[in-house]
C-alpha positions as CSV (number, residue, x, y, z in Angstrom):
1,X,-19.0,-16.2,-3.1
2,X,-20.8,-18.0,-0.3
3,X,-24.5,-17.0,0.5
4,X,-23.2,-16.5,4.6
5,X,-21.9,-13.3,6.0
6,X,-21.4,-12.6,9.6
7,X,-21.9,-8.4,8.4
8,X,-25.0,-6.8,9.8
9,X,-23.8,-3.8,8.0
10,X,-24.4,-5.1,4.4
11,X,-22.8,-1.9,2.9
12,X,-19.6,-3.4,1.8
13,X,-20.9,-6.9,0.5
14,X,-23.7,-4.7,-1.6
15,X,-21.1,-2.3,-3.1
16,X,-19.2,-5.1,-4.5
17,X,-18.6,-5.4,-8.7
18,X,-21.6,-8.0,-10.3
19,X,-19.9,-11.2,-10.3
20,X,-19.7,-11.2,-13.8
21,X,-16.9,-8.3,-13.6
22,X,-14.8,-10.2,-11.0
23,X,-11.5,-11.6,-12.2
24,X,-11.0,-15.9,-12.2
25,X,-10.2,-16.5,-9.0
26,X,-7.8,-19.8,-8.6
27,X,-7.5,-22.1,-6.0
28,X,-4.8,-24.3,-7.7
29,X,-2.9,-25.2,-4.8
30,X,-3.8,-26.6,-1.3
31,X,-2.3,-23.7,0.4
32,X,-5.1,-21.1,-0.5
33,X,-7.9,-23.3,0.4
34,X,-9.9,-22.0,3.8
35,X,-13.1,-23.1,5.6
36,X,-15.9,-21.3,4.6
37,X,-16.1,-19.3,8.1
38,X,-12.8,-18.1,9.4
39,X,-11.7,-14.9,10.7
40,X,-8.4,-13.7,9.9
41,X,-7.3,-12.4,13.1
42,X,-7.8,-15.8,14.9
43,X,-5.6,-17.3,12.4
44,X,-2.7,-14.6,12.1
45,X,-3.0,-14.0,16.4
46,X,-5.1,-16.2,18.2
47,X,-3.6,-19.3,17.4
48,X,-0.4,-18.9,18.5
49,X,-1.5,-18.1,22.1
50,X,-3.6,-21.0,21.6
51,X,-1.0,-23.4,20.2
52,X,1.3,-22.3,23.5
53,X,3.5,-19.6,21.5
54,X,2.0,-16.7,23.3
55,X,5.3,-15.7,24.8
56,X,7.1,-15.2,21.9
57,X,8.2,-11.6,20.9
58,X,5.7,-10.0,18.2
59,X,7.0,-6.5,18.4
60,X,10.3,-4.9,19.1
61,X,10.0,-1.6,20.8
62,X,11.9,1.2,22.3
63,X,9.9,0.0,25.9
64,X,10.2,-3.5,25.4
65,X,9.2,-6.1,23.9
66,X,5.2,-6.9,22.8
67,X,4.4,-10.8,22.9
68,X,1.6,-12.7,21.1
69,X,-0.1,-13.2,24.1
70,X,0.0,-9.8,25.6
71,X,-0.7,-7.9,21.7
72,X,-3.9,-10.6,21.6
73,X,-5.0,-8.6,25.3
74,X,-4.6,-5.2,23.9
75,X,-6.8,-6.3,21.1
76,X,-9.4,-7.6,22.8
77,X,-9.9,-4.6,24.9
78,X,-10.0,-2.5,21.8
79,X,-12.4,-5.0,20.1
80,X,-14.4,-4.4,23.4
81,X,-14.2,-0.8,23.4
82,X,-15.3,-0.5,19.5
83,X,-18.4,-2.7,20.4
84,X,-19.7,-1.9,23.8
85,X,-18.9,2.1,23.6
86,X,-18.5,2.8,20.1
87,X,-21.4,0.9,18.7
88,X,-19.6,-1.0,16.0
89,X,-21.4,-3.9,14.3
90,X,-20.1,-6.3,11.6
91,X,-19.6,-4.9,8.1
92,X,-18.5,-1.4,9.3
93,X,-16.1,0.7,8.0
94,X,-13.4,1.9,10.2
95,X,-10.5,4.3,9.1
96,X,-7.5,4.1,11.0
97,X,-5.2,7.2,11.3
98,X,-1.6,6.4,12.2
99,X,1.9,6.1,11.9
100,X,3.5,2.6,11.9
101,X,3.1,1.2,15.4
102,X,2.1,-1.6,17.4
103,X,-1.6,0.5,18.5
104,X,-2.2,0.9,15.0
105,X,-1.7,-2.4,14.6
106,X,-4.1,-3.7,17.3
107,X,-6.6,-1.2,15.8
108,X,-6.6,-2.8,12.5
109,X,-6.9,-6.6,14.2
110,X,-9.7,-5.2,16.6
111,X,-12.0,-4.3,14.2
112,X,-11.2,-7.4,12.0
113,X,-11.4,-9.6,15.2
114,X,-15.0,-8.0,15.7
115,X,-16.5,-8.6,11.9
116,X,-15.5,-4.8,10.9
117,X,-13.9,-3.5,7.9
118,X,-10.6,-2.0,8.1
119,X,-9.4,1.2,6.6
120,X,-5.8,2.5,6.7
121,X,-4.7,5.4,5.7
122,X,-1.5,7.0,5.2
123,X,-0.4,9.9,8.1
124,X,0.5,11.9,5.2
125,X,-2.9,12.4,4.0
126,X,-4.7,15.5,4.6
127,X,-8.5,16.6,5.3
128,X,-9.4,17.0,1.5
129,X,-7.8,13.2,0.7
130,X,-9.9,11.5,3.6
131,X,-13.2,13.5,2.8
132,X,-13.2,11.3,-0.4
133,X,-12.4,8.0,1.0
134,X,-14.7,8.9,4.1
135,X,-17.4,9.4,1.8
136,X,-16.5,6.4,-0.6
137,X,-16.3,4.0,2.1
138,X,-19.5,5.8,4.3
139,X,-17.3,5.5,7.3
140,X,-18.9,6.7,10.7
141,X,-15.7,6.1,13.2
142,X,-12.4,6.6,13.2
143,X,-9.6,5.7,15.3
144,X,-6.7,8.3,14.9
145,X,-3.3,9.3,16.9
146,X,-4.1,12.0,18.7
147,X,-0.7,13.2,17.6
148,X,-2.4,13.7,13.7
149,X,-6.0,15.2,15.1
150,X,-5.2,18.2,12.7
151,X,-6.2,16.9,9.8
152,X,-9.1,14.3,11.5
153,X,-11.0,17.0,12.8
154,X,-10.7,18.8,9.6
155,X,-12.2,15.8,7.8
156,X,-14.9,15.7,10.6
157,X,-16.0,19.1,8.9
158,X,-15.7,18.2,5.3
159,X,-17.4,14.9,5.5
160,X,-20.3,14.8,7.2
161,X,-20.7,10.8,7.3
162,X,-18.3,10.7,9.4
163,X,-19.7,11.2,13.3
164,X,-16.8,9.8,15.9
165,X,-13.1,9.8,16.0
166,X,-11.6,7.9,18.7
167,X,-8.1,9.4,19.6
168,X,-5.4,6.8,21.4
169,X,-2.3,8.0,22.4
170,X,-3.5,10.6,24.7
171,X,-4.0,10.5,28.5
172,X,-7.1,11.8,28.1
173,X,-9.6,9.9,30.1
174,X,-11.9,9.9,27.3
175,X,-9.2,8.2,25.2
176,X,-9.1,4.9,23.5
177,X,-6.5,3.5,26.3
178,X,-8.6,5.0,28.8
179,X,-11.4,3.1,27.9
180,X,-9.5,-0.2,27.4
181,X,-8.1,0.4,30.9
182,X,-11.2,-1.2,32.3
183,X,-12.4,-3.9,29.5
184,X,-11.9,-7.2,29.9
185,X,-9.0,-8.9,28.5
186,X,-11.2,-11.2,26.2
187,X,-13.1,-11.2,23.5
188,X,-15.0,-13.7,21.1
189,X,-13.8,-13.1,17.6
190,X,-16.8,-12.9,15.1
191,X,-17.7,-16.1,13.1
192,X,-17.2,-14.0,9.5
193,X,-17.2,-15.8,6.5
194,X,-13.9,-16.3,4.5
195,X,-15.9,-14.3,1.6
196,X,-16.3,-11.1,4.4
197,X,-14.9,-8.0,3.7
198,X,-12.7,-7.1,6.3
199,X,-10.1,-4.5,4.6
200,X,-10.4,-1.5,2.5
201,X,-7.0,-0.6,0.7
202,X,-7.2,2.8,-0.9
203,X,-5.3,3.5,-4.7
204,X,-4.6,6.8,-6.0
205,X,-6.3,6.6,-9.5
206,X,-4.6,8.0,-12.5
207,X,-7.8,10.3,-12.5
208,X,-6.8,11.7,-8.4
209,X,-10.1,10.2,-7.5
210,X,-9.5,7.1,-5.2
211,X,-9.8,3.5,-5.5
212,X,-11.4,1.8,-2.6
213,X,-9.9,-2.7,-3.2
214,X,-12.3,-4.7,-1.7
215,X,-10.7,-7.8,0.4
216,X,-11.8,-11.0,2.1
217,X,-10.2,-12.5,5.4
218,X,-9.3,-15.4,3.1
219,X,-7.0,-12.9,0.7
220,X,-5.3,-11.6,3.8
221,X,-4.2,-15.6,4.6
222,X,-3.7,-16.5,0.8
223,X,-0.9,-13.8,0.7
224,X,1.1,-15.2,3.1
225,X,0.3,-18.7,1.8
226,X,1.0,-17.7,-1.6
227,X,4.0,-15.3,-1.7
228,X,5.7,-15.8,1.4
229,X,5.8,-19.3,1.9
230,X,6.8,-20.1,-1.5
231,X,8.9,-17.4,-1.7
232,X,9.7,-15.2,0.3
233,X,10.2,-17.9,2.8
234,X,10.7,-16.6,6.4
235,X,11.0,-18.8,9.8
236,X,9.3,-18.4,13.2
237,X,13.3,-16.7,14.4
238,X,13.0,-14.2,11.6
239,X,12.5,-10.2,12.1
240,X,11.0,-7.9,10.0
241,X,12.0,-4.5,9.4
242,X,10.8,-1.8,6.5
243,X,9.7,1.5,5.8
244,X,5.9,1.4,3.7
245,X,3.5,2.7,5.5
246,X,0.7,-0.3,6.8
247,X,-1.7,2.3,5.0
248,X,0.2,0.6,1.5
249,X,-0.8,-3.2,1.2
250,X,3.1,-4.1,0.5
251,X,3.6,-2.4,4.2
252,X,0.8,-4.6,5.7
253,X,1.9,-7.7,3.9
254,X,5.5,-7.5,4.6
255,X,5.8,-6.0,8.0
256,X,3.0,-7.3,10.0
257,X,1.1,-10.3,8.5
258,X,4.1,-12.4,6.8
259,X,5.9,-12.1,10.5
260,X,2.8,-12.8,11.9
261,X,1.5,-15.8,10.0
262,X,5.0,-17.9,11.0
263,X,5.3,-16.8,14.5
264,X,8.1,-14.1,13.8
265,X,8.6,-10.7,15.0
266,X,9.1,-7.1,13.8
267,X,10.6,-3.6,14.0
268,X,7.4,-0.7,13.3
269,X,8.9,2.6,12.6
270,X,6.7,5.4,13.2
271,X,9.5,7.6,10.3
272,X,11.6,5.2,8.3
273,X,13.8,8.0,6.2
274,X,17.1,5.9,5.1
275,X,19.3,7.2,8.0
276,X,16.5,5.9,10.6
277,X,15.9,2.6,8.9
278,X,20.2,2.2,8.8
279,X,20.1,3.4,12.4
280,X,17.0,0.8,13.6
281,X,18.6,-2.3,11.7
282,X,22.1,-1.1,13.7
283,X,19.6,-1.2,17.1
284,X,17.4,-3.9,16.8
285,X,19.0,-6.4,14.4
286,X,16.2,-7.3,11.9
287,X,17.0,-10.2,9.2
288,X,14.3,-9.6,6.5
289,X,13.7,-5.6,5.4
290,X,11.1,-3.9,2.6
291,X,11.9,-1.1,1.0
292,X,11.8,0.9,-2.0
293,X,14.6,0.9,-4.7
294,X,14.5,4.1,-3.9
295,X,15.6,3.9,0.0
296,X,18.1,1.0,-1.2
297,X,19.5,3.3,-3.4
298,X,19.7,6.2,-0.9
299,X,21.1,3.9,1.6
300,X,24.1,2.7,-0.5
301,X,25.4,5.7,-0.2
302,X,25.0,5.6,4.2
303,X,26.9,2.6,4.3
304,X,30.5,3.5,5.6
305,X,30.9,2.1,9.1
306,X,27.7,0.7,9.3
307,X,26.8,-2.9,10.1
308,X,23.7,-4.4,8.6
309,X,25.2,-8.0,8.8
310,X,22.2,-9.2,10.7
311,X,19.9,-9.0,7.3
312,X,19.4,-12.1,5.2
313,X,16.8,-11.0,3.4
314,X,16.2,-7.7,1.2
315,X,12.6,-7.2,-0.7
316,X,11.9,-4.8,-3.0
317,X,8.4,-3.5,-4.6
318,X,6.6,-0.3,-5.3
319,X,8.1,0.9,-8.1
320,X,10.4,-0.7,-10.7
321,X,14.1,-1.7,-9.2
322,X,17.1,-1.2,-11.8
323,X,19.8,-3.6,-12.3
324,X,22.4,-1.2,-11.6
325,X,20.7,-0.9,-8.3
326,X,20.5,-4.3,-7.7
327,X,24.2,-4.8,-8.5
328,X,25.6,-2.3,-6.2
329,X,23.8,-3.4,-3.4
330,X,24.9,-6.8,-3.7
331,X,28.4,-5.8,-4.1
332,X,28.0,-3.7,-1.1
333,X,26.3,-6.1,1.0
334,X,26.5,-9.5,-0.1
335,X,22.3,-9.9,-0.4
336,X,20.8,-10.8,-3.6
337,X,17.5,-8.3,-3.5
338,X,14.3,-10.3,-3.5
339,X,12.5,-7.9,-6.6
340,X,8.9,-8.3,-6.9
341,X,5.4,-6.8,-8.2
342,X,2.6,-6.4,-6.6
343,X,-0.7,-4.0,-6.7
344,X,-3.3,-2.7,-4.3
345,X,-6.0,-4.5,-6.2
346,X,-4.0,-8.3,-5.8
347,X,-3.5,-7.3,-2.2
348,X,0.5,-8.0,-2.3
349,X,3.3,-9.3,-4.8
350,X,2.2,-11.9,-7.6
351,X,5.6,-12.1,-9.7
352,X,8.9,-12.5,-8.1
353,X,12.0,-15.2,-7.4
354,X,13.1,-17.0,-4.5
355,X,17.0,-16.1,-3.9
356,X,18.4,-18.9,-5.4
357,X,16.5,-18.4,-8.6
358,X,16.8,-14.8,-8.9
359,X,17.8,-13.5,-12.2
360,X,19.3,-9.7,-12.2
361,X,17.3,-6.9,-13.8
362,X,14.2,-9.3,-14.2
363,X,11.0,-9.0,-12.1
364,X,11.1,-12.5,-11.5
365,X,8.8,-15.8,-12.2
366,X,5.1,-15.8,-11.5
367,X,4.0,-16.5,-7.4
368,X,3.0,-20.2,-7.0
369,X,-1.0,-19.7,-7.0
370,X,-0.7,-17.3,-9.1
371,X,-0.8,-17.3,-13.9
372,X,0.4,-14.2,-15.7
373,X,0.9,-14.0,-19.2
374,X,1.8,-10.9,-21.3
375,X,-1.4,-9.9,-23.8
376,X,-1.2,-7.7,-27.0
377,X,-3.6,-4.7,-27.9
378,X,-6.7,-7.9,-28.3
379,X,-6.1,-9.8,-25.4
380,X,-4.1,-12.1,-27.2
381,X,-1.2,-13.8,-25.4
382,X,2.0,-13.3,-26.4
383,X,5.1,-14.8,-27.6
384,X,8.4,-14.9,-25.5
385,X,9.9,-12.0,-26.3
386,X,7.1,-9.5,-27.3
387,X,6.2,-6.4,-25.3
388,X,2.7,-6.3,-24.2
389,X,0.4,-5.6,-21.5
390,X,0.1,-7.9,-17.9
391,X,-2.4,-9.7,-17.4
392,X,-2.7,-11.8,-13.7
393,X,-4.7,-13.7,-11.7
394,X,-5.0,-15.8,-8.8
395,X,-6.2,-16.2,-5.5
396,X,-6.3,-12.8,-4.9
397,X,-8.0,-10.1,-7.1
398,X,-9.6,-6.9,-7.8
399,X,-13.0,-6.0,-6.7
400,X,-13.4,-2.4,-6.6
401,X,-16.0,-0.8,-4.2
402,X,-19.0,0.7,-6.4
403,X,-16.2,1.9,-8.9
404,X,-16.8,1.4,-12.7
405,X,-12.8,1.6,-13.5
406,X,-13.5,-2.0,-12.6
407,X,-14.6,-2.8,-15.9
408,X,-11.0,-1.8,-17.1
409,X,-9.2,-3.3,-14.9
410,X,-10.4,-6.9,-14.7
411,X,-11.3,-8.1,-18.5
412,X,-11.9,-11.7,-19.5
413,X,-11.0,-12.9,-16.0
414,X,-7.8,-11.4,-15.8
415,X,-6.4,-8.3,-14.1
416,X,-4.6,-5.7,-15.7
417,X,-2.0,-4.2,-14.0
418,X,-1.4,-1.1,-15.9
419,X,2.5,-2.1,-16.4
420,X,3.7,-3.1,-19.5
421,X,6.5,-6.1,-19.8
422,X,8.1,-8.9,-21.4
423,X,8.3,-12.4,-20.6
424,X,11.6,-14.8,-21.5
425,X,11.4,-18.5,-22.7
426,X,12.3,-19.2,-19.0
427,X,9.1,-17.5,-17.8
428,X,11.4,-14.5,-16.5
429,X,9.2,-11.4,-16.6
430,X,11.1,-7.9,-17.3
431,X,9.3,-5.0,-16.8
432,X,9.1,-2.2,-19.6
433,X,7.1,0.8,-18.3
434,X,3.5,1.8,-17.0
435,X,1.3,1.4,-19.8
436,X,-1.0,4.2,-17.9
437,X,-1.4,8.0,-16.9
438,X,0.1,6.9,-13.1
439,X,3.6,8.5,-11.6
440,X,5.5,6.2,-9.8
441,X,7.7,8.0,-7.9
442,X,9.7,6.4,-5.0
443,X,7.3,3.8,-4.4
444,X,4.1,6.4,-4.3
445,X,1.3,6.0,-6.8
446,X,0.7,9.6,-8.5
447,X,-2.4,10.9,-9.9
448,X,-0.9,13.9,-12.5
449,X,-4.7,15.5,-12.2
450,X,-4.7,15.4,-8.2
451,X,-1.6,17.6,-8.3
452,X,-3.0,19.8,-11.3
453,X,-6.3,20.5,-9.0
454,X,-4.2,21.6,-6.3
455,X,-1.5,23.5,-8.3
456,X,-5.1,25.4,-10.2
457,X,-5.5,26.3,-6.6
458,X,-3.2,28.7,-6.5
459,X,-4.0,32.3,-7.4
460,X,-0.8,32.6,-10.2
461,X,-1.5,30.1,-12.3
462,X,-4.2,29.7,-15.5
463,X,-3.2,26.2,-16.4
464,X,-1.1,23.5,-15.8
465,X,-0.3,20.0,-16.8
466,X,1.5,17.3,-14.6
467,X,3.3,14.1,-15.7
468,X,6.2,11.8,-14.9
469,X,9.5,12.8,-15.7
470,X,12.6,9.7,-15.4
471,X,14.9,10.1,-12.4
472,X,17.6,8.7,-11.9
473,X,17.1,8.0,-7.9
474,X,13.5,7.8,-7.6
475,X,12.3,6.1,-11.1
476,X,10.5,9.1,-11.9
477,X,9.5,12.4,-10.5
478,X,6.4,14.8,-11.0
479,X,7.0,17.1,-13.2
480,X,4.6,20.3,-13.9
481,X,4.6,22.8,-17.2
482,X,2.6,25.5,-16.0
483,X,0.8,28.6,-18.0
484,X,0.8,31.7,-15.7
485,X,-2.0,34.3,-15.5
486,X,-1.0,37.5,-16.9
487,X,1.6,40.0,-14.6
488,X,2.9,36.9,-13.1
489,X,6.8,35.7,-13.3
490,X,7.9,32.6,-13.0
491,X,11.0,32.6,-10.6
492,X,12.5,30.4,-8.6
493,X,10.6,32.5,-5.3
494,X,6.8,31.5,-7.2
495,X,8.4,27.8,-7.2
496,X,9.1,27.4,-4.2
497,X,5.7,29.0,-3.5
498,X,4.2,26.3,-5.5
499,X,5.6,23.5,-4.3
500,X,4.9,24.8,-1.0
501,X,1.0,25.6,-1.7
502,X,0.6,21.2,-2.9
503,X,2.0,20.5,0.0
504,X,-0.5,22.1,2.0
505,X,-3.3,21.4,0.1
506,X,-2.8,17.5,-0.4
507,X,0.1,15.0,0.9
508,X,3.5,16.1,0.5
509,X,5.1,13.3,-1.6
510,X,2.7,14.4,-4.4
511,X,4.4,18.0,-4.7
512,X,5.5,18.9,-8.1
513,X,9.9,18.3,-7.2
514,X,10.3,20.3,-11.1
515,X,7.8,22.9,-12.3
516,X,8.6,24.6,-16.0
517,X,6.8,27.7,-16.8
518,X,5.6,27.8,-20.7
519,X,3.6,29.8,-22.9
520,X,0.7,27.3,-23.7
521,X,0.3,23.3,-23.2
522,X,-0.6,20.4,-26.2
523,X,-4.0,20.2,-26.3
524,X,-6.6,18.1,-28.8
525,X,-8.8,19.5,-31.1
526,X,-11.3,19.3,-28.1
527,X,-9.4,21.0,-25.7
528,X,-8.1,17.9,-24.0
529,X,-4.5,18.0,-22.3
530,X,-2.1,15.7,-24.4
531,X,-0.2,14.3,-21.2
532,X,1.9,12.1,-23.8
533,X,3.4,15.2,-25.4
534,X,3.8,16.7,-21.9
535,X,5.8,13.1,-21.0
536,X,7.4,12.5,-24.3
537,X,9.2,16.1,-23.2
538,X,10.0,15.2,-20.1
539,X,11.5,12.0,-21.1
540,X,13.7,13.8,-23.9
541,X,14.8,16.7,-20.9
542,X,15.6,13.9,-18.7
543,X,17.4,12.0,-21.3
544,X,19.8,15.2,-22.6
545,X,20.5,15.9,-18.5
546,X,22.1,12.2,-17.9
């Protein structure tokens, strides 16, 4: 890491690992190779409009189209606004509260373009969920949809760090268009290092207590360099579609800066539910689309009498995609899905196979840019063949904000994924399971003890325990055996009730989707819950209902 920063907020460059805990970082190919002062945004926006592509389409809305040109304006007066009325400096923290759209979009690019630090978070998060990243991140500002203040000014109680929200999409003259109604169309992008911080990407942690990944304007580029161009391989006259939220790096990545490090445009859904993606790619005619296996495998079953032609490309990530999966779809459609893996903590996909070298039911090969090898319980590598733990690295990596879980996820230069696979004498990896506590459950990462906290909420219940169980159209769901207190029954009513009460208390995809009332759980000698009994039953119930 350079000795230069462009922050005069030091907060983030302070909180990052020792450098001794950083994973090898690997600059093998000319690609991932940057100046040592470069700021992201000039490279993914700027330059187009300065290389005389500023009329092309960036986004595809309901009111018209957005060009380069006219999105780089919209930024600058929100760069101006954070600056000259919201007192930002370089090396801030800013969350961002919104759906998928294009003012989101400029928010995240304004405070890049200005020498801030992004963070995104999901519109599905409520107050308790953004207390802790407020307070992780000591975040003073947010910019939020005035359509999701609820929550915001909820958080504004809980966490006391945080002292301004800035609501856009309101016509409220104190508003954040109101305010870039009468700024300047231009603005000077800060001279950050390549080594700056300018994103926070939050993780669910198998403990419920979030992960704040740590990256640099020069991971944001080497994604694009890395993944997409080698594989992924869009043009300038593709257009993206997808339904991750921006607030997941696989959203970011895939639906805003792969299309805009090429030229290309894109389709950002505020709600992306199967039947609206099927209905937008009908509309707007994307060619490339990210999803879930999940949403693939919801949409198969959409299909009669709609035309999806116009796609050329299909990616798939989050969550692990089964063969029969990918060979329904293809006999549906005709497109080979594009499988990949990725993590928060490498900022986007690291294993995966360009079309013509796709191999069904396999992960894929390793990124160009990228080495992965398969380790046993030492750190050993292993054999063709074996099943062991991942191991990657590249020129992306994790760096954890002031976390010590980064100790266990980088070791010996490598990070560990927390999946577990096998690699073929071709250099094919095929993944097995996760070799952690996490749920993966249509694409979401799924802390068990999150959902037990909020579940121990609720006045009925004495104990619970919360684990994956296999599904057959979402990977897994989250499945809860619960203890009740005495006088209480479980019915289906005190289910419902339940599920109902997680919802409210933390996002809603975390709900428990089966809950099994028992006498007492598996616990140690100690008193510790044995989750692996808890998902060893789960599996076996799962198994005898197929």
């Amino acid at each position: 890491m350079g000795d230069y920063t462009a922050h005069v907020d030091t907060f983030a460059r302070d909180n990052l690992p020792p450098q001794d805990q950083w994973p090898d970082f690997l600059f093998d190919i000319d690609d991932v190779r940057y100046p040592e002062r470069i700021n992201c945004a000039v490279e993914f926006l700027d330059r187009h409009v300065t290389e005389g592509r500023g009329d092309r389409t960036l986004f595809v809305t309901p009111d018209g189209p957005i060009s380069y040109a006219g999105f780089q304006k919209t930024v600058n007066r929100m760069a101006r606004v954070l600056v000259e009325d919201l007192g930002m400096v370089p090396g801030n923290r800013v969350l961002i509260r919104s759906a998928n759209n294009p003012t989101m979009t400029a928010a995240l690019f304004a405070v890049i373009k200005a020498g801030g630090i992004a963070v995104c978070t999901m519109p599905l998060l409520r107050a308790v969920e953004l207390a802790k990243i407020v307070d992780k991140a000591e975040i003073a500002l947010a910019l939020c949809d005035a359509r999701l203040a609820d929550e915001m000014e909820k958080t504004l109680v809980r966490a006391p760090r945080l002292k301004r929200v800035a609501y856009f999409s309101t016509g409220g003259v104190d508003g954040l268009e109101a305010r870039m109604a009468s700024k300047p169309d231009s603005f000077e992008a800060v001279d950050t290092a390549r080594d700056d911080v300018c994103l926070i990407g939050f993780t669910s942690g198998t403990t419920g207590e979030p992960k704040g990944t740590m990256h640099f304007h020069r991971d944001m580029l080497a994604i694009c360099d890395a993944y997409s161009k080698h594989v992924l391989q869009p043009n300038p006259d593709d257009r993206f579609i997808g339904s991750p939220p921006l607030a997941f790096t696989f959203g970011l990545g895939g639906l805003v800066l792969f299309p805009m490090r090429v030229g290309a445009s894109a389709v950002l859904l505020e709600k992306a539910a199967p039947d609206q993606l099927l209905d937008a790619i009908e509309t707007w005619r994307p060619t490339v689309c990210f999803t879930s296996p999940t949403a693939y495998r919801a949409i198969l079953g959409k299909l009669d009498g709609r035309d999806i032609s116009c796609l050329r490309k299909c990616v798939s990530a989050g969550e692990t995609l089964p063969k029969p999966t990918w060979d329904d779809w293809f006999a549906a459609t005709g497109i080979r899905i594009q499988d990949g893996i990725g993590a928060t903590e490498m900022l986007h996909i690291f294993i995966s196979a360009t079309l013509d070298e796709i191999r069904p039911g396999a992960t894929g090969k390793v990124v160009p840019g990228y080495q992965a090898r398969v380790i046993g319980p030492d750190g050993e590598t292993l054999p063709p063949g074996e099943v062991g733990r991942l191991a990657v690295r590249g020129p992306t990596g994790c760096r954890y904000l002031a976390d010590d879980r980064q100790r266990n996820y980088v070791q010996d230069g490598w990070n560990l994924t927390g999946d577990t696979y096998r690699m073929d004498e071709d250099g094919y990896f095929w993944y097995q399971a996760r070799s952690d506590d996490m749920i993966v459950s249509s694409g979401y990462n799924i802390a068990g003890p999150e959902v037990e906290a909020a579940l121990l909420s609720h006045p009925a219940i004495a104990e619970c325990g919360v684990v994956a169980q296999p599904d057959p159209d979402r990977g897994s769901i989250v499945k809860a055996f619960v203890v009740l207190k005495p006088g209480q029954v479980g019915d289906a009513a005190l289910t419902r009730a339940l599920q109902d009460h997680v919802k409210a208390e933390i996002a809603p995809y975390k709900y428990p989707r089966a809950i099994e009332y028992v006498d007492a759980l598996p616990r140690t000698d100690t008193g510790k819950l044995r989750r692996f009994e808890l998902r060893m039953i789960a599996e076996q119930q799962a198994r005898g209902a197929a």
